[in-house]
C-alpha positions as CSV (number, residue, x, y, z in Angstrom):
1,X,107.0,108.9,83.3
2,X,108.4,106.7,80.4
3,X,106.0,106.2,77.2
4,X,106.0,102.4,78.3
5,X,104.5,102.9,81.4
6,X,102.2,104.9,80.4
7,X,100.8,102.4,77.9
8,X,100.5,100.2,80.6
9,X,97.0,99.5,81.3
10,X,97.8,97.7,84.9
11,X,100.2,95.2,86.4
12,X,99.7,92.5,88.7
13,X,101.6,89.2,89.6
14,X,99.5,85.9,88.4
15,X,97.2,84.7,91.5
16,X,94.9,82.1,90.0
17,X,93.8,80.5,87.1
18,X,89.8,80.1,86.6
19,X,88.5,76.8,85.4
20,X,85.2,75.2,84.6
21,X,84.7,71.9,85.9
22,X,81.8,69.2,85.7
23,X,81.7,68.5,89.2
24,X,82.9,71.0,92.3
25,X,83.1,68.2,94.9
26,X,85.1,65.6,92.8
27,X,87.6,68.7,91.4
28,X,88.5,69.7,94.7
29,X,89.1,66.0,95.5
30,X,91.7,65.7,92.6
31,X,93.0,68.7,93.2
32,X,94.0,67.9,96.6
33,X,95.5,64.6,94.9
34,X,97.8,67.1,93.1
35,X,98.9,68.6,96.4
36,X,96.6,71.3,96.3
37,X,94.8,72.5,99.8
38,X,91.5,73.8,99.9
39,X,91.2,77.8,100.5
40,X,87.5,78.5,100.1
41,X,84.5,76.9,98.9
42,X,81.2,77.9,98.0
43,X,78.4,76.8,96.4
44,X,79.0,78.2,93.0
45,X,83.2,78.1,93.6
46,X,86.4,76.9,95.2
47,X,89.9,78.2,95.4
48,X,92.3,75.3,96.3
49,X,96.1,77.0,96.6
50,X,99.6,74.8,96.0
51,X,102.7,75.0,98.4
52,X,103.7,78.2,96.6
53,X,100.5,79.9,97.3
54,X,99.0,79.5,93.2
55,X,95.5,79.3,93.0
56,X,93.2,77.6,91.4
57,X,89.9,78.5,91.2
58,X,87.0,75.9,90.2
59,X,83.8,76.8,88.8
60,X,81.2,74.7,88.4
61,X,78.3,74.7,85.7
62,X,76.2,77.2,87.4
63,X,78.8,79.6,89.2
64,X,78.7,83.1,88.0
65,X,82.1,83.6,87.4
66,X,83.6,83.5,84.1
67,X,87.0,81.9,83.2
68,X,90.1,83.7,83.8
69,X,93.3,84.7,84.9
70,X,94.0,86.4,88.2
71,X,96.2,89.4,89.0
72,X,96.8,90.5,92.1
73,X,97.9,93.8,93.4
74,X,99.5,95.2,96.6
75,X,97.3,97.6,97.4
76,X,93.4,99.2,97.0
77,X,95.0,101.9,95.5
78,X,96.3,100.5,92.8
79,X,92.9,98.6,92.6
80,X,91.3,101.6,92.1
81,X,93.6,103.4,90.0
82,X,93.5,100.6,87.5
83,X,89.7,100.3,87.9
84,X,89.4,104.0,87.2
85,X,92.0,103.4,84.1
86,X,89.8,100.1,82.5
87,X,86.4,102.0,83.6
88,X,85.4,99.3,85.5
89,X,83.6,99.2,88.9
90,X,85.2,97.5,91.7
91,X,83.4,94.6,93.7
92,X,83.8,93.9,97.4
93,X,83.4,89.6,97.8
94,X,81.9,87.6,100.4
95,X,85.5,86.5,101.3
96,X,86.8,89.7,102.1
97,X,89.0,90.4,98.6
98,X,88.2,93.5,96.0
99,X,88.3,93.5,92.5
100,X,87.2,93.8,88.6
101,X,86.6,91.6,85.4
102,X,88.0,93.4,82.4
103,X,88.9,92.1,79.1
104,X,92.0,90.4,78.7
105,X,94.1,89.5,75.2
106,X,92.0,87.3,72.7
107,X,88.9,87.8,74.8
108,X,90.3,86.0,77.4
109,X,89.1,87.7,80.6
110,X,91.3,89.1,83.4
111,X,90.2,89.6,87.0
112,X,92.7,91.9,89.0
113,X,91.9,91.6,92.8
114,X,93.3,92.8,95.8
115,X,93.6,90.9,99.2
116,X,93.3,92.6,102.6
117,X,96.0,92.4,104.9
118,X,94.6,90.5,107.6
119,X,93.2,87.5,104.7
């Protein structure tokens, strides 16, 4: 193993992008102006996804989730081997994905999830 990759913390291709917004109804409206299609929504968030499969996930005033960045890896393993790494506990969601919150560069936060097979 190089000393590079063991410096790594984790890796992950970019998923989504987090964003507040005002109102939850109205963004995903715009969004799907911009071409976007709706994935999920709940009460406290929405993913809308574009023709290439980027997400963007809108959180209104009162969702629990914080801005961020997604990562996403291949498989739980590496889910779990990077939670283990960061020290972080790993959360099964209401639509089916695992994953952890940890802090990012800046103070930015970065959420690295995992998505079943059959999502």
């Amino acid at each position: 193993m190089s000393e590079e990759s063991e410096n790594l913390r984790f890796t992950g291709t970019v998923d989504h992008w987090a964003v507040k917004c005002a109102d939850l109804s109205a963004s995903v409206e715009e969004y799907k102006r911009l071409g976007f299609t709706v994935e999920t929504v709940y009460e406290d968030w929405a993913m809308m996804r574009d023709g290439r499969g980027f997400g963007i996930a809108l959180l209104p005033p009162d969702s629990k989730h914080p801005p961020h960045i997604g990562l996403k890896v291949e498989t739980m393993a590496e889910l779990e081997a990077a939670a283990k790494k960061e020290n972080r506990p790993i959360k099964p969601h209401r639509d089916g994905t695992s994953s952890f919150y940890t802090k990012g560069i800046d103070g930015n936060i970065v959420e690295l999830i995992y998505y079943p097979a059959n999502l």
